[in-house]
N, C-alpha and C positions, 0 to 999 in steps of 0.2 A: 671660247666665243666672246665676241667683243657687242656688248649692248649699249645701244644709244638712243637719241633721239632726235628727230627729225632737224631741229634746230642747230645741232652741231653736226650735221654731215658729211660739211668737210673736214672738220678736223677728225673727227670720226676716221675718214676714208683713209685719211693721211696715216692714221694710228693702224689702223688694219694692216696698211698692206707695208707698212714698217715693221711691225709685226710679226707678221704672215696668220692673219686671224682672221677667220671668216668674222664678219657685222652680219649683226641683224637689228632692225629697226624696230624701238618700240611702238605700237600703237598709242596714242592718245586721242582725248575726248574733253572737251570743257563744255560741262552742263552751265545752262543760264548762271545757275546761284554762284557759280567758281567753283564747285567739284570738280576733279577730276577723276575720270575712267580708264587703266593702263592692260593693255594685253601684252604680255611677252609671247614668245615664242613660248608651244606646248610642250618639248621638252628641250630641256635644258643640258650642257655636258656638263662633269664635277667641277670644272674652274671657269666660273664667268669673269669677265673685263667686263666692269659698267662704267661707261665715260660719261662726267657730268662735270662741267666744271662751273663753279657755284657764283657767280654775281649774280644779281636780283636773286638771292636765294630763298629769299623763306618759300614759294610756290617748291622751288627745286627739291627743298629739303626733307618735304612731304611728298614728292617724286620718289626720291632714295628710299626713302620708307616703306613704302607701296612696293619698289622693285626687289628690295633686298630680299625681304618678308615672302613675296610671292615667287623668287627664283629659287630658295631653297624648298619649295616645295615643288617646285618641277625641278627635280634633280639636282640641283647647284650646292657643290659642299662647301666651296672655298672663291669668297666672292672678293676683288678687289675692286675699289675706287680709283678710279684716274681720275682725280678733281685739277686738272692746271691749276683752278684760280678757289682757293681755300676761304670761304667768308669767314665772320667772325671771330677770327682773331686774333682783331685788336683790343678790345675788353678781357684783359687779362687780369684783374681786380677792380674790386668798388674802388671808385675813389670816392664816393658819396654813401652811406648808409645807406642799403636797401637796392642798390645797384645791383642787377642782374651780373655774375662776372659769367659773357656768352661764351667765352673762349674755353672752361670749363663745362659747358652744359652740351654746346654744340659737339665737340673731342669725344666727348663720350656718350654721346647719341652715335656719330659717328662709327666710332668704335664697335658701338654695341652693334652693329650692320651689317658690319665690313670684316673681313679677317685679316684687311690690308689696306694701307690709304698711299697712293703716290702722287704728290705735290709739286708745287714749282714755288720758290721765292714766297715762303707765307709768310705774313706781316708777322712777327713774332717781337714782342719787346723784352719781356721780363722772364722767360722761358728759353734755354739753350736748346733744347733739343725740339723735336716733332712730338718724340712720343709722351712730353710733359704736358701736350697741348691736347694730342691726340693718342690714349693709352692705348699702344696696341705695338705689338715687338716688329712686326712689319709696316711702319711707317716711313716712308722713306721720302728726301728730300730734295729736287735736283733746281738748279740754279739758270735762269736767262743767261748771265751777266757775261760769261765765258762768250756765247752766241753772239750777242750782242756786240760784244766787243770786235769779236771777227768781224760782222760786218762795217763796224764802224771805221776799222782799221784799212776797209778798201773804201770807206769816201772821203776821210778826211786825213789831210800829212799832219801830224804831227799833231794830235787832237790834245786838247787838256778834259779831263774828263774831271767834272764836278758832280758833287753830291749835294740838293737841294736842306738838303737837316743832318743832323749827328747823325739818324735813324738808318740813312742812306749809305753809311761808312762802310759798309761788308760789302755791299753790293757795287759798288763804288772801287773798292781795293781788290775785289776778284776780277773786277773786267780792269783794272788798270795792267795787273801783276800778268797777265794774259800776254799781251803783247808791250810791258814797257812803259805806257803810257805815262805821263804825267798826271798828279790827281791832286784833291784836297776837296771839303766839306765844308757847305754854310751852315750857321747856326740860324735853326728858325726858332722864333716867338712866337707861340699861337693863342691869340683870344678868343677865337672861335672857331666855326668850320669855315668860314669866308673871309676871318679876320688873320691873315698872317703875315708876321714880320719877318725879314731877310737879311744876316749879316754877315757877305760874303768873304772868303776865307783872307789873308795877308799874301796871296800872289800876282803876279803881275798878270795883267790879262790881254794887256795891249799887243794886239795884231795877232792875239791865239786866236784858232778855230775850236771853241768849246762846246762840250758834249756835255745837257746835264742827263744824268742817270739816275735811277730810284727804280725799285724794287714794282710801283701802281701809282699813279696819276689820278684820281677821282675830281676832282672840282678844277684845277689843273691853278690853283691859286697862286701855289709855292713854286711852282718853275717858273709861271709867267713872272713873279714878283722876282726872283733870282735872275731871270732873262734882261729885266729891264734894266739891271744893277750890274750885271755884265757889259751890256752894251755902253750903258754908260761908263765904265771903266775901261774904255777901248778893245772892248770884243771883237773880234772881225766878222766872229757871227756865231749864234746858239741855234744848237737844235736838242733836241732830245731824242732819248733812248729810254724803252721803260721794259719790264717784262708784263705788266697788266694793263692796258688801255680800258681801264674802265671808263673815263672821260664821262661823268655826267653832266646834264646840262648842257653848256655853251662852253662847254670846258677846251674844247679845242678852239673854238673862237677866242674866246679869252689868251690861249697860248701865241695865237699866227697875231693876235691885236698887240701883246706885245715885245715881239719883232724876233720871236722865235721860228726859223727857216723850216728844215727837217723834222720831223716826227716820226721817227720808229717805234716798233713794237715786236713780239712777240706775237706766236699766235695762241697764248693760253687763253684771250679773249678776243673774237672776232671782232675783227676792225679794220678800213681800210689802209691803218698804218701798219699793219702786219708785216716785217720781209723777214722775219725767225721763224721757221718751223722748230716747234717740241719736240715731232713726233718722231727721231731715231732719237732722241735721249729718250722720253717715255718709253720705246720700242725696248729699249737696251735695260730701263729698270726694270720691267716686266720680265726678264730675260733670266732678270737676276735674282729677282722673287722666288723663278720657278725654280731656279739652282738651289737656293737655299734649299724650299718645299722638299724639292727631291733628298738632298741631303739629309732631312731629318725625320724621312721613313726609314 
């Protein structure tokens, strides 16, 4: 059974019946003070799907908590997370004395939850793998960038695909390596969360149709600052491609102001740039959970 909640009901729907899962919908309640009140379904079968995918998470996180908690006691022996969009982490050490490091604390709340966590594209810097982030032997990790790529590869001839920072290089080289593409990576300088500098790569850009790529978008500083730098280097035109449309803010204004055309996304985070469905890759890792599962009764 696939549990969710009202808020993600379409991707929900999407994941069901890729799937082939009965949904059922949680109840919620927000009392005045901010509590929340959760009703699952009365009984539960031994392997639940809980889909939540985590931006604005801390409410969320305490969501998971409440449903994990309360599904294994209405039957549920073997609970997975479908999180698309994984908060927390990018704090993978202090850099400062006394610094919470959340990407440790959260992985293994997480963990302690879940007997399974499947992701898309998490920010991971100083960590190879998922399950170093998130200890748990079913953790598994699937990728926008292939997707993304296909679609990109039916609007634009002959795109150059850029990567906004170093950080950007994987995701950047997996949708390039897909179909061919031409690629390369700016180096960004950050002073802060709104202060960031752009120093795009030694190719020629004049009369390419360029595509930047990155893994989430938040403030959307670093593409628009790369946008402007492109078109000034004779871009014929930028758009982007992301797998997380977080977009806070005026963050998509910020991007169209300056003079980035296209905006794709993924649908790990609802948004009206959405043309990627997850839900047969999630559909197909689930698939593969249960093979394993089965395998090692």
């Amino acid at each position: 059974m696939l549990l969710y909640f009202d808020d993600e009901l379409n991707g929900a729907s999407r994941l069901a019946q890729a799937a082939q899962l009965p949904a059922r919908l949680i109840e919620r309640h927000r009392f005045p003070d901010g509590e929340i009140k959760l009703r699952l379904p009365e009984v539960l079968p031994a392997k639940v799907v809980m889909l939540r995918t985590l931006n604005d998470p801390n409410t969320k996180l305490v969501e998971l908590l409440l449903v994990a908690q309360t599904a294994r006691t209405l039957g549920a022996t073997h609970l997975t997370l479908v999180a698309p969009y994984l908060a927390y982490m990018r704090q993978d050490m202090a850099f400062r004395p006394g610094e919470a490091i959340s990407q440790r604390i959260v992985g293994k709340y997480l963990a302690d939850l879940f007997d399974a966590v499947i992701t898309v594209d998490p920010h991971l810097h100083r960590v190879t793998t998922l399950q170093e982030a998130v200890p748990l032997a079913q953790a598994r990790v699937l990728s926008g960038a292939p997707l993304l790529s296909d679609w990109i590869t039916a609007q634009r001839q002959r795109p150059l695909l850029i990567g906004p920072d170093e950080e950007s290089a994987q995701w950047v080289a997996l949708a390039a390596a897909r179909h061919g593409f031409d690629h390369a990576v700016c180096r960004k300088v950050r002073h802060g969360d709104r202060d960031v500098a752009v120093a795009l790569p030694d190719v020629v850009m004049a009369g390419r149709q360029v595509v930047l790529l990155d893994d989430v978008v938040s403030t959307g500083h670093s593409v628009a600052g790369a946008a402007q730098l492109l078109l000034a280097a004779g871009a014929a035109s930028v758009d982007v491609a992301v797998t997380h449309a977080l977009f806070s803010g005026d963050a998509l204004q910020l991007m169209q102001a300056a003079g980035i055309g296209e905006v794709w996304s993924t649908d790990c985070i609802e948004h009206p740039s959405n043309v990627v469905s997850m839900a047969s890759a999630l559909a197909a890792a689930l698939a593969q959970l249960q093979t394993v599962s089965d395998d090692q009764k």
